[in-house]
Every structure is written in structure tokens, then in C-alpha cells.
C-alpha positions in Angstrom: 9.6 -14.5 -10.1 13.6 -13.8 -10.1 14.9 -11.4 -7.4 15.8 -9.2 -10.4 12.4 -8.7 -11.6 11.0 -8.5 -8.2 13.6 -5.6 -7.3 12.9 -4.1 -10.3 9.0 -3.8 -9.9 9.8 -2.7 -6.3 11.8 0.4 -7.7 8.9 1.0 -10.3 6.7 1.2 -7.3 9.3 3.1 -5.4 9.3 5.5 -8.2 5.4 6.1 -8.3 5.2 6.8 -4.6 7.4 9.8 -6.0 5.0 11.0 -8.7 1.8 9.7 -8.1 1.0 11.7 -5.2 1.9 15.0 -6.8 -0.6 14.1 -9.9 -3.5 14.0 -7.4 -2.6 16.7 -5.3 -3.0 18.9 -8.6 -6.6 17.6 -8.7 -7.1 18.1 -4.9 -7.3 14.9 -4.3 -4.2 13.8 -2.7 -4.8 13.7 1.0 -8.3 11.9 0.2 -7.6 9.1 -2.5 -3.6 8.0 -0.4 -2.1 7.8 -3.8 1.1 6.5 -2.2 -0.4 3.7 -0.9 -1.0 2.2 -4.5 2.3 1.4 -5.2 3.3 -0.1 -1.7 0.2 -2.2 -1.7 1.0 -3.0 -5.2 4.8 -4.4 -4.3 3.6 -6.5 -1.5 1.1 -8.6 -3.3 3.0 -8.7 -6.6 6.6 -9.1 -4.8 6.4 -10.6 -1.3 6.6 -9.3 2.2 10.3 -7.9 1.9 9.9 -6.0 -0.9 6.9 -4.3 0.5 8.1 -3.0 3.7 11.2 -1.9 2.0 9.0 -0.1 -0.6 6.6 1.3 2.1 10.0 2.6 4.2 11.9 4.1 0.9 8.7 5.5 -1.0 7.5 8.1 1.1 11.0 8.8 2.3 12.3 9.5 -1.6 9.0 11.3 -2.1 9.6 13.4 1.0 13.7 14.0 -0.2 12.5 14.8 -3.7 9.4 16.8 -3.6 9.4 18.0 0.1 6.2 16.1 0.7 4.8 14.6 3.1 6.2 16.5 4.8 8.6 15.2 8.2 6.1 15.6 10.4 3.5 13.2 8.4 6.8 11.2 7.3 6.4 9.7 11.2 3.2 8.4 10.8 2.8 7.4 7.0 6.2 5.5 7.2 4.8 2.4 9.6 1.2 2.6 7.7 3.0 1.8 4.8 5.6 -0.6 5.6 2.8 -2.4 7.3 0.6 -2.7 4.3 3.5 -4.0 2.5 4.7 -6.3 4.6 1.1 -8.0 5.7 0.2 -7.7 2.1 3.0 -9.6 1.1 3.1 -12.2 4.2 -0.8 -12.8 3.7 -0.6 -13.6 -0.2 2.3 -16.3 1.3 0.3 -17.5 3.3 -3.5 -17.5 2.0 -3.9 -19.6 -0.8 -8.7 -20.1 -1.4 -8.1 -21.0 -4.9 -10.2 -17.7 -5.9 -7.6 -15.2 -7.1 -9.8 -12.3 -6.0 -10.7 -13.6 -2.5 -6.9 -13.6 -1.9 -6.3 -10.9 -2.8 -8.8 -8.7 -0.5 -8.3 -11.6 2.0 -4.1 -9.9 2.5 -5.7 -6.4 1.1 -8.2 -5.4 4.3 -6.3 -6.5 7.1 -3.1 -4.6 5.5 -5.5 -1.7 5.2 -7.1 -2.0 8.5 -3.5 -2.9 10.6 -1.3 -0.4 8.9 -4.1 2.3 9.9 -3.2 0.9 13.7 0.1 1.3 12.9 -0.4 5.1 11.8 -2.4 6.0 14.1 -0.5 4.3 16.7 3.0 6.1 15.3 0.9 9.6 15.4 -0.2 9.3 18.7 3.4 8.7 20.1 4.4 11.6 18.2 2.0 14.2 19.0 1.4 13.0 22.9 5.4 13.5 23.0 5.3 17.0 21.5 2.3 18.0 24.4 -0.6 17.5 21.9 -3.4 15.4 22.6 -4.7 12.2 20.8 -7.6 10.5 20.9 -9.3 7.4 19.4 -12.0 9.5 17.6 -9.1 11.6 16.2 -7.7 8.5 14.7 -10.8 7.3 13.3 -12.0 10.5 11.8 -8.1 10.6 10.2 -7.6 7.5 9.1 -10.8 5.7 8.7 -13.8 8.4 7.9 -11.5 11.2 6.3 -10.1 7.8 4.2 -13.2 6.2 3.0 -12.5 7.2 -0.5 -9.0 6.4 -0.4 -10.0 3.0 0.7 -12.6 2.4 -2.1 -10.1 3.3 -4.9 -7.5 0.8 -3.2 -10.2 -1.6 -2.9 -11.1 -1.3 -6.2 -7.8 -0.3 -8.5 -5.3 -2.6 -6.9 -6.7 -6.1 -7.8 -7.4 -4.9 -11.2 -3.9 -3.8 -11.1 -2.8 -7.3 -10.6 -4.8 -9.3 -12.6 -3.6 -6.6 -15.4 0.5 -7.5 -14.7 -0.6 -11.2 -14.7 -2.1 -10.9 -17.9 0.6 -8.9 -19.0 2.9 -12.0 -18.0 4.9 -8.9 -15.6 4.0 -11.1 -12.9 3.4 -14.9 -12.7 0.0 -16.0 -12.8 -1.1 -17.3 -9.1 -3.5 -19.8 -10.6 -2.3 -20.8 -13.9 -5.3 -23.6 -14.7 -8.1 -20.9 -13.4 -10.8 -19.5 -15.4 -10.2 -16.1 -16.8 -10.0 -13.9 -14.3 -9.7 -15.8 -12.0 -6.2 -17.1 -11.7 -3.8 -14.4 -13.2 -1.8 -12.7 -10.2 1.0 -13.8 -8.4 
């Protein structure tokens, strides 16, 4: 994929972290489904490490100068969570290469999850142990692994279907192009 179609799908992705998360929070179901995290997970498997992290630093950061939210406080937390999961999404889907489409896929997806939740909770803690408030492992868990269980289940499920879609779509290059049908159609 040229750099010009990969900066372009970053800036599309850029631009949902702006207005995704408003359409859920006028469900109520922002906070629970991470609707920002779409888009950033998105970039990385569809455009590479770089893209990624750049789109999981400048997506909640436009979304934040835009609409106000999240707001600074969470902006210290959700910005490492997110430029994580698009970096490892990115540098996983480099480097992990089954032959099976959707095994590579949640092969770069759950340890993206799992270390850009370390790298929240890790970012939160600094932050609230500096400002006198305490932190605790079950606080993270409960945060970012019970109160997200939802969240996670959407990603789990929505993403990969997003990327098989853009393959078929021929928006991104097929990963596998002599797979079966379904198979072999991400990048």
C-alpha cells in the first residue's frame, strides 16, 4: 500500500476517533464499548506500526481539542493505551505471518489489547499516585479489564470484520491473495 493511501486511511481513522465516540456516548455507551479504540486498532493492522501510534497519539488528542472529551485528565492515560495498540498491532501483523488471515489478526489484536491496558493503567497510576491519590492493581483491573469486557468483545468481534471488509473492498491489499474466501483478504 503507497504511503499516500496509508496516510490517508490514518487521517480517516484519525477523524473517527473524533466522532465515533460522541455517537455512543448519545446511546450511553461510550465509556463501556471504547469507541476510540476502533479506529486506532483499525490503523495499525491495516497501515503498519507508525501509522498506529501516530493515530493512537493524535486521535484522542484532536477529539479532546474538538469536542472537549476525554477530557485532560483521562487524555494521560488513554493516550499510551492507544498508541500502544497501534503500534503492537501494527509491529505484530509485520511480524506474524500463520497463513490464516483470522489467526493473525487476533494473534497482533489481544496482546495490543492486553499491553496497551498495561500501558493505561500504568500511565494512570503515575498520574494519580503523583496527584496524592491511591492506585491499586484491583483498581486497574476493575477499570480496564472488568468495566471493559464489552468493549473488548465488540473490538474482538468488529475489527477483523472491518478488515476483511476493506480487503474486499480492495481499500487495503489482500494479506493472502491465493486464500480461500475469507480467509486471505486483509493486509
Amino acid at each position: 500500500m503507497s504511503s499516500v493511501k496509508k496516510l490517508t486511511l490514518c487521517a480517516v481513522c484519525i477523524a473517527l476517533c473524533v466522532v465515533l465516540p460522541p455517537a455512543f456516548h448519545m446511546l450511553a455507551l461510550g465509556s463501556v464499548l471504547s469507541p476510540m479504540h476502533i479506529p486506532v486498532l483499525l490503523c495499525g493492522l491495516a497501515c503498519g506500526w507508525p501509522y498506529g501510534a501516530f493515530c493512537g497519539l493524535a486521535g484522542p488528542l484532536a477529539a479532546h481539542l474538538i469536542n472537549g472529551a476525554p477530557a485532560a485528565a483521562k487524555l494521560v492515560s488513554m493516550v499510551p493505551e492507544l498508541v500502544v495498540y497501534g503500534l503492537t498491532c501494527g509491529l505484530l501483523m509485520k511480524l506474524i505471518h500463520t497463513g490464516k488471515l483470522y489467526a493473525d489478526l487476533y494473534c497482533a489484536l489481544i496482546p495490543a489489547m492486553l499491553l496497551g491496558r498495561i500501558a493505561g493503567g500504568v500511565a494512570q497510576a503515575l498520574f494519580l499516585t503523583s496527584g496524592g491519590q491511591p492506585y491499586s492493581l484491583a483498581l486497574w483491573a476493575g477499570v480496564y479489564l472488568v468495566k471493559a469486557v464489552p468493549g473488548i468483545i465488540l473490538h474482538l468481534v468488529l475489527i477483523p470484520a472491518l478488515v476483511v471488509l476493506l480487503a474486499r473492498a480492495g481499500l487495503i491489499p489482500a494479506r493472502y491473495p491465493k486464500a480461500p474466501a475469507g480467509e486471505g483478504t486483509a493486509a
